[in-house]
ZADO-1210 file (C-alpha; in nm, 4 decimals, padded with zeros to 6 digits):
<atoms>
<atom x="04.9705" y="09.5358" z="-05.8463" code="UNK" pos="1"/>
<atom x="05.2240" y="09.2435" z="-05.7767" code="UNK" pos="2"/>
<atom x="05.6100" y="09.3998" z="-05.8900" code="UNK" pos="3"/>
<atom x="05.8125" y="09.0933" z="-05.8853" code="UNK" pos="4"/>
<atom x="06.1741" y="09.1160" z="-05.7476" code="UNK" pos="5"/>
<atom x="06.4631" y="08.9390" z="-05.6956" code="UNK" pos="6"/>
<atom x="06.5383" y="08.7661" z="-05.3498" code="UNK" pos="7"/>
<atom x="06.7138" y="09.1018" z="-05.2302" code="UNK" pos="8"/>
<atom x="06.9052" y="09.1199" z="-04.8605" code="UNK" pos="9"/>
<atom x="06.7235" y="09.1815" z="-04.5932" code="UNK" pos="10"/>
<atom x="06.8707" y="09.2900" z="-04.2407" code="UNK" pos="11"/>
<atom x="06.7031" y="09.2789" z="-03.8494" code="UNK" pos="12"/>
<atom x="06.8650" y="09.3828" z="-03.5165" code="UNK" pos="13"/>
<atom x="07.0428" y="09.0178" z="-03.4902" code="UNK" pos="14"/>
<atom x="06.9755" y="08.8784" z="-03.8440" code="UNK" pos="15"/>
<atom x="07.0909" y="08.9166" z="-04.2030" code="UNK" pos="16"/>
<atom x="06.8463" y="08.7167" z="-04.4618" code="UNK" pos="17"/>
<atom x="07.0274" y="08.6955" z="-04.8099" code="UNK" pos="18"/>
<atom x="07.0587" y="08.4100" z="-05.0998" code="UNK" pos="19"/>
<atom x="07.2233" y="08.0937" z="-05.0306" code="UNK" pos="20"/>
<atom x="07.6463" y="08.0124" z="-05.0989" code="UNK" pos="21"/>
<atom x="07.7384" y="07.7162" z="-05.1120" code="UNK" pos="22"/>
<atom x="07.9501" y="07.8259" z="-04.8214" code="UNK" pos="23"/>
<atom x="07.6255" y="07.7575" z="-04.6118" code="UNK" pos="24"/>
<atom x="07.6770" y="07.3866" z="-04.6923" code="UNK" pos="25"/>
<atom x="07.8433" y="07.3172" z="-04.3454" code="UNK" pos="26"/>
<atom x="07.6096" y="07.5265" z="-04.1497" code="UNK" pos="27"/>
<atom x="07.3417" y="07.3824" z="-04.3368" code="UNK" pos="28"/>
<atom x="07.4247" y="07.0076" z="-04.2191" code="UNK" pos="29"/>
<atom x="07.5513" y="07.0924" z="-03.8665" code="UNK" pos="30"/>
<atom x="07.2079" y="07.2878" z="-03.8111" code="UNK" pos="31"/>
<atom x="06.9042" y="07.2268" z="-03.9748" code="UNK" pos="32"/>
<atom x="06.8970" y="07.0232" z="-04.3112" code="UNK" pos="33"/>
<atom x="07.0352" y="06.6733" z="-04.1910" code="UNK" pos="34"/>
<atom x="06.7809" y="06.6991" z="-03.9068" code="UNK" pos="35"/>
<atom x="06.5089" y="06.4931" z="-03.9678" code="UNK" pos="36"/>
<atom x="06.3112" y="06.6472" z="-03.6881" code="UNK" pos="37"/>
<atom x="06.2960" y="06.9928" z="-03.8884" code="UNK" pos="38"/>
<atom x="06.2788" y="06.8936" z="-04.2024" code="UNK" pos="39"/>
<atom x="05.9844" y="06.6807" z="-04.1698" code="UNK" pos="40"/>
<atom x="05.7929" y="06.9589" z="-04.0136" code="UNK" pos="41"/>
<atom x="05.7582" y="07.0703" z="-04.3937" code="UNK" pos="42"/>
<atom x="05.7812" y="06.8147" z="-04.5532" code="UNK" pos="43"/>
<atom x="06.1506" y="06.8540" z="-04.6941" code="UNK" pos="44"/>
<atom x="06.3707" y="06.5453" z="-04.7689" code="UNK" pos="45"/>
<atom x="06.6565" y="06.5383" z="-04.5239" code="UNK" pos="46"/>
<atom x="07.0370" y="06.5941" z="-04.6221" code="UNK" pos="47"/>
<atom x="07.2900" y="06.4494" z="-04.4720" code="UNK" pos="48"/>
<atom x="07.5806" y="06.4091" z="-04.7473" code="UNK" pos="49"/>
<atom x="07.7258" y="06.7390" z="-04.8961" code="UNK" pos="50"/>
<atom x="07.7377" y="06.6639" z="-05.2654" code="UNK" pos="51"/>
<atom x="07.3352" y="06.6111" z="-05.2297" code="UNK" pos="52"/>
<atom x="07.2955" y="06.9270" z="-05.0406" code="UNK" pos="53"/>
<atom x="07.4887" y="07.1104" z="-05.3234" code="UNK" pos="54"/>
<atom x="07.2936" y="06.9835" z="-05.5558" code="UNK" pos="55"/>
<atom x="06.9928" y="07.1679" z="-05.3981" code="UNK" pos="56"/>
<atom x="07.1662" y="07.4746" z="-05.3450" code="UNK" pos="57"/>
<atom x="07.2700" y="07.4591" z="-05.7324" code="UNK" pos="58"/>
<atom x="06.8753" y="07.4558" z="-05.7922" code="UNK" pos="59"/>
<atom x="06.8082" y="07.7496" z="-05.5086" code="UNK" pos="60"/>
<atom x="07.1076" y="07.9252" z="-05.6550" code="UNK" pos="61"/>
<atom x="06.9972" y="07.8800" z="-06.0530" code="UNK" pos="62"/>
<atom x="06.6546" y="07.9696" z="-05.9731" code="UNK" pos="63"/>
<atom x="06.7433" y="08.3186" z="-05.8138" code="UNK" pos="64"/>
<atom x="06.7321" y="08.4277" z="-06.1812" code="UNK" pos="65"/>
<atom x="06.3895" y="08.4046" z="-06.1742" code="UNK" pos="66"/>
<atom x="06.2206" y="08.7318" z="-06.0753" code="UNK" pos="67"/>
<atom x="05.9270" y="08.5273" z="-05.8823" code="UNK" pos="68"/>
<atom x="06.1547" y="08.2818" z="-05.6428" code="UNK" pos="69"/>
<atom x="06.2370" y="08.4202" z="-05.3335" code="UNK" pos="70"/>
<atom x="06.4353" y="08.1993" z="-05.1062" code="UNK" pos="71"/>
<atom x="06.6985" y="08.3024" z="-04.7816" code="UNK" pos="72"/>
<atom x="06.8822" y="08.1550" z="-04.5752" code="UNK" pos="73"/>
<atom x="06.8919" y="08.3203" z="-04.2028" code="UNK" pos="74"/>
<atom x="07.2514" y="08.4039" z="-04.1103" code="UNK" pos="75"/>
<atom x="07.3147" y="08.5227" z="-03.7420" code="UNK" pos="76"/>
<atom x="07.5274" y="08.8666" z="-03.7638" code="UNK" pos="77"/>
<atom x="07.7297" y="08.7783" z="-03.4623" code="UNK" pos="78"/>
<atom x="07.9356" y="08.4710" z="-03.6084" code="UNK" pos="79"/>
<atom x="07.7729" y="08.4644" z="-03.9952" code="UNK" pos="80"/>
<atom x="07.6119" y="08.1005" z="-03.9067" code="UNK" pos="81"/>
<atom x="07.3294" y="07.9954" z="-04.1412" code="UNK" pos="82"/>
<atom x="07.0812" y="07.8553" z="-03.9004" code="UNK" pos="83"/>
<atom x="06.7850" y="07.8010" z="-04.0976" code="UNK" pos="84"/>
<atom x="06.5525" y="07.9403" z="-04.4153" code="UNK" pos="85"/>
<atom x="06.3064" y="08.0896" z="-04.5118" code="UNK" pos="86"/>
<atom x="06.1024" y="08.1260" z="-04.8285" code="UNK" pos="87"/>
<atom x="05.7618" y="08.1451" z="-05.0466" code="UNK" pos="88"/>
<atom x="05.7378" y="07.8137" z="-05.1200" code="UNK" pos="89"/>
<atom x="05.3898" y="07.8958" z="-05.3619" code="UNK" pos="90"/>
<atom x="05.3689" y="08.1948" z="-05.5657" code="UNK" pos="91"/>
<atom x="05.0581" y="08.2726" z="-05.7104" code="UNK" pos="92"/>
<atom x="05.1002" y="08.5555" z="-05.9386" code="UNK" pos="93"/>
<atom x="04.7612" y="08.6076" z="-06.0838" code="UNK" pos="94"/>
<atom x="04.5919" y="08.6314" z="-05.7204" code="UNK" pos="95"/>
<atom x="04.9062" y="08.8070" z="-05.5348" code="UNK" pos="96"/>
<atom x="04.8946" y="08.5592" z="-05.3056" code="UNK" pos="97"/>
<atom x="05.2053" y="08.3842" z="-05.1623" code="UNK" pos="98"/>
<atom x="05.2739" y="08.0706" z="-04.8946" code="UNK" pos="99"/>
<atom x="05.5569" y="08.1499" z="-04.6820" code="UNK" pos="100"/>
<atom x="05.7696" y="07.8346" z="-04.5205" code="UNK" pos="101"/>
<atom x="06.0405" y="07.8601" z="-04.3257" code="UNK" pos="102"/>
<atom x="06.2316" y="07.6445" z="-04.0444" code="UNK" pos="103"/>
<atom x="06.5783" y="07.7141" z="-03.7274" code="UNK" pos="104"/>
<atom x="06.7974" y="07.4913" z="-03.6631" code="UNK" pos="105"/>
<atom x="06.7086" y="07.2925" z="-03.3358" code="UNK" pos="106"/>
<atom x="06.9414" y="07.5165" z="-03.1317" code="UNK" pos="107"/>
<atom x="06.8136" y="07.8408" z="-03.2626" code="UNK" pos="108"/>
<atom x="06.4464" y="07.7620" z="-03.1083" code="UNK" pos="109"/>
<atom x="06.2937" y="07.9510" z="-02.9023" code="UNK" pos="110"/>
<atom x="06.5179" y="08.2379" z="-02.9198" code="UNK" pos="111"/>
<atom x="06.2655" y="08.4773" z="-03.1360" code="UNK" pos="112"/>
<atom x="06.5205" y="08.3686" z="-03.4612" code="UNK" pos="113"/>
<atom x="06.1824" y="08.2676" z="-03.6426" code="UNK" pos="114"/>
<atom x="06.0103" y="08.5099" z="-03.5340" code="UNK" pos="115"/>
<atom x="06.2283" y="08.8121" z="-03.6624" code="UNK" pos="116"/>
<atom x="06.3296" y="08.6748" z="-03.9537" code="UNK" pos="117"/>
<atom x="05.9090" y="08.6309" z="-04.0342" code="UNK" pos="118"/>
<atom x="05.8309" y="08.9566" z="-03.9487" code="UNK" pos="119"/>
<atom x="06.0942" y="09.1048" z="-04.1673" code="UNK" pos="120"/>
<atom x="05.9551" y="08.8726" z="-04.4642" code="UNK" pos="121"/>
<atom x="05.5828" y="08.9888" z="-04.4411" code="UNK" pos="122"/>
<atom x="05.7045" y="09.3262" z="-04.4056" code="UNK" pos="123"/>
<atom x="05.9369" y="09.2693" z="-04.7408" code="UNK" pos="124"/>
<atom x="05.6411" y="09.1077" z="-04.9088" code="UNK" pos="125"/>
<atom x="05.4202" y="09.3998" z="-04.8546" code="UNK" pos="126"/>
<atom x="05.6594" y="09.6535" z="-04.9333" code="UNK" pos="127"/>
<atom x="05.8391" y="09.5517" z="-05.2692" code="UNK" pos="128"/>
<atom x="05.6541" y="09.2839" z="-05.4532" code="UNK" pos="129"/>
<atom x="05.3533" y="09.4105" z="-05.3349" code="UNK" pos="130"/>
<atom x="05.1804" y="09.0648" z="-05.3009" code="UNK" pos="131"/>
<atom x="04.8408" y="09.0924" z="-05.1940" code="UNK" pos="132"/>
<atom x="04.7757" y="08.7892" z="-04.9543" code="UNK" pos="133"/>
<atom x="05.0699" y="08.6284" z="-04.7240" code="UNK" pos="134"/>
<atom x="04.9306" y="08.2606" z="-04.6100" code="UNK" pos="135"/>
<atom x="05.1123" y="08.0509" z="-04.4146" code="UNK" pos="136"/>
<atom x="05.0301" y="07.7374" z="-04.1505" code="UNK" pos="137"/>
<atom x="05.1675" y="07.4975" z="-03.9547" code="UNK" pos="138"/>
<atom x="05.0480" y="07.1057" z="-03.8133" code="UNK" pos="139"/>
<atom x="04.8883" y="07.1100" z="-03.5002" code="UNK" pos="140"/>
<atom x="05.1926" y="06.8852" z="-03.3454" code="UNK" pos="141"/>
<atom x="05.4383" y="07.1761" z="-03.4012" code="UNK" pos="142"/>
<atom x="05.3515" y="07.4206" z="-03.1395" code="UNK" pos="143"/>
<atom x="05.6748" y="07.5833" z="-03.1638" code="UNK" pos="144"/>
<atom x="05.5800" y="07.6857" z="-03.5422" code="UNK" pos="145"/>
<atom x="05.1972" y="07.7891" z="-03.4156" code="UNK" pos="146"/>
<atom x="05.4079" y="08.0159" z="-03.1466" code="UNK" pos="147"/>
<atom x="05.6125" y="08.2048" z="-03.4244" code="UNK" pos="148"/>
<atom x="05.2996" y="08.2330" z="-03.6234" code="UNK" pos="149"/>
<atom x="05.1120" y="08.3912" z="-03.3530" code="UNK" pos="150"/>
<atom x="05.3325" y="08.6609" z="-03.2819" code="UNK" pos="151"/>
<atom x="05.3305" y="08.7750" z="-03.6295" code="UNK" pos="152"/>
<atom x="05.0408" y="08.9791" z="-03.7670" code="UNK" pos="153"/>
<atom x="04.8735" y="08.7233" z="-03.9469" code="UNK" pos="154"/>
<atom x="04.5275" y="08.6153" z="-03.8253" code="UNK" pos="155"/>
<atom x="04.4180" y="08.2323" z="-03.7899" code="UNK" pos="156"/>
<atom x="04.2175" y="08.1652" z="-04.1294" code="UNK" pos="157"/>
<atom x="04.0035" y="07.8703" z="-04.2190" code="UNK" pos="158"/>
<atom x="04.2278" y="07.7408" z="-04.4986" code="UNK" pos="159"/>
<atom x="04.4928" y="07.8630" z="-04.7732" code="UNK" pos="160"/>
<atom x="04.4831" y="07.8858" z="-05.1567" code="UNK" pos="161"/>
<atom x="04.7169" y="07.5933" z="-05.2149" code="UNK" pos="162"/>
<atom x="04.4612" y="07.3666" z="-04.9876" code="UNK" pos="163"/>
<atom x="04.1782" y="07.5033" z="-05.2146" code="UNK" pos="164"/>
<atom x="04.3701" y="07.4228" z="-05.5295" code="UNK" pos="165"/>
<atom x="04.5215" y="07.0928" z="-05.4050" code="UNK" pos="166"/>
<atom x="04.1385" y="07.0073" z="-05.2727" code="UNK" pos="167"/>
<atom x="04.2910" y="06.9786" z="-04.9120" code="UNK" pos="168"/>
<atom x="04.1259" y="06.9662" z="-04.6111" code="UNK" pos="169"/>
<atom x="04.3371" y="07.1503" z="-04.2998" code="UNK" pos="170"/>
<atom x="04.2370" y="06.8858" z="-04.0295" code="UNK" pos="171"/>
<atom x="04.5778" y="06.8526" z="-03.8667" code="UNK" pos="172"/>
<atom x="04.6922" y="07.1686" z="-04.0108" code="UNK" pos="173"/>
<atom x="04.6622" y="07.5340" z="-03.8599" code="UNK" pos="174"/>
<atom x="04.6291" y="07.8514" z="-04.1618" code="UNK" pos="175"/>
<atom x="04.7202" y="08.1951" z="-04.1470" code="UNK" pos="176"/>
<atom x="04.6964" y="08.4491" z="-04.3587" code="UNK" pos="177"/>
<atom x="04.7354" y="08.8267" z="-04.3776" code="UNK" pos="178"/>
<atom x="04.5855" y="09.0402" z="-04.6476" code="UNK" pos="179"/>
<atom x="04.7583" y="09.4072" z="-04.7873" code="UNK" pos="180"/>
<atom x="04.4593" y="09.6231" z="-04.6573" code="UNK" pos="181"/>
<atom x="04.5260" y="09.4691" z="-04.2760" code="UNK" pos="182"/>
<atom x="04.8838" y="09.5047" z="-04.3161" code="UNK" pos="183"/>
<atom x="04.8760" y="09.8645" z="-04.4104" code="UNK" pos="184"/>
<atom x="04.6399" y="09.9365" z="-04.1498" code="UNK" pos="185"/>
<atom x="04.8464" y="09.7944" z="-03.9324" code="UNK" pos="186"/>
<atom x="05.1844" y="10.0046" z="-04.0325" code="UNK" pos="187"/>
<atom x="04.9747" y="10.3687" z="-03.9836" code="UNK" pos="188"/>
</atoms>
């Protein structure tokens, strides 16, 4: 049964994944979130003027009140940079299912950043909210998402809840999804 949390602190070997400051705001621009290259990938406006990008954070930061948003920015432990996020972007409570987005700076690529802080997300997912589905995809021209996504546990899948609801078909898109049975199955 789904427990809702908050968006609690999570730590890997080279990552910490915690709520947003507004002390991110430099980080933020210099990295990722003025980058039009990145932020397209999801489909996120781009930022490039610091009163705009506190704005957002004010909404991020407001909504961590709410038990069901979940939402981190990925700081590197050896100089406390924020070089990207990551977050369930849909939450769908009644089916325990969740959509997981997240995007690294253009500089952080490549270096398993994505990766780790992924992996430490699904496991999360699984272990404290309980959610019973983890979907997640990426467009066919971003091969450097499809690579994180591969080295996760999730499984290529033909589509994901929010393309069923949103009557979507994935023809330039690329699902994945992992379901609590596999994921415990996996952890024995």
């Amino acid at each position: 049964m789904l427990k809702h949390t908050v968006t609690i602190q999570i730590e890997s070997e080279r990552l910490i994944l915690r709520k947003f400051v507004y002390g991110d705001i430099p980080h933020m621009l210099k990295n990722w979130i003025a980058n039009p290259a990145i932020q397209n990938e999801y489909d996120e406006p781009t930022y490039k003027i610091v009163d705009d990008v506190h704005e957002l954070l004010s909404k991020w930061i407001m909504n961590y009140n709410n038990n069901d948003f979940y939402r981190w920015a990925i700081i590197l432990k050896e100089n406390d940079e924020n070089i990207g996020q990551i977050a369930f972007c849909k939450v769908y409570t009644e089916i325990e299912t969740t959509e997981i987005e997240y995007c690294i700076g253009e500089n952080y690529t490549g270096k398993g950043y994505a990766t780790e802080a992924l992996n430490e997300v699904i496991d999360f997912s699984f272990k404290k909210p309980e959610f019973y589905k983890l979907e997640a995809f990426h467009r066919i021209v971003n091969s450097r998402s499809g690579r994180v996504l591969q080295k996760t546990i999730m499984k290529k899948v033909e589509t994901i809840r929010r393309f069923e609801i949103e009557n979507i078909k994935p023809n330039d898109d690329i699902c994945y999804g992992i379901i609590s049975d596999d994921y415990n199955a996996i952890q024995v």
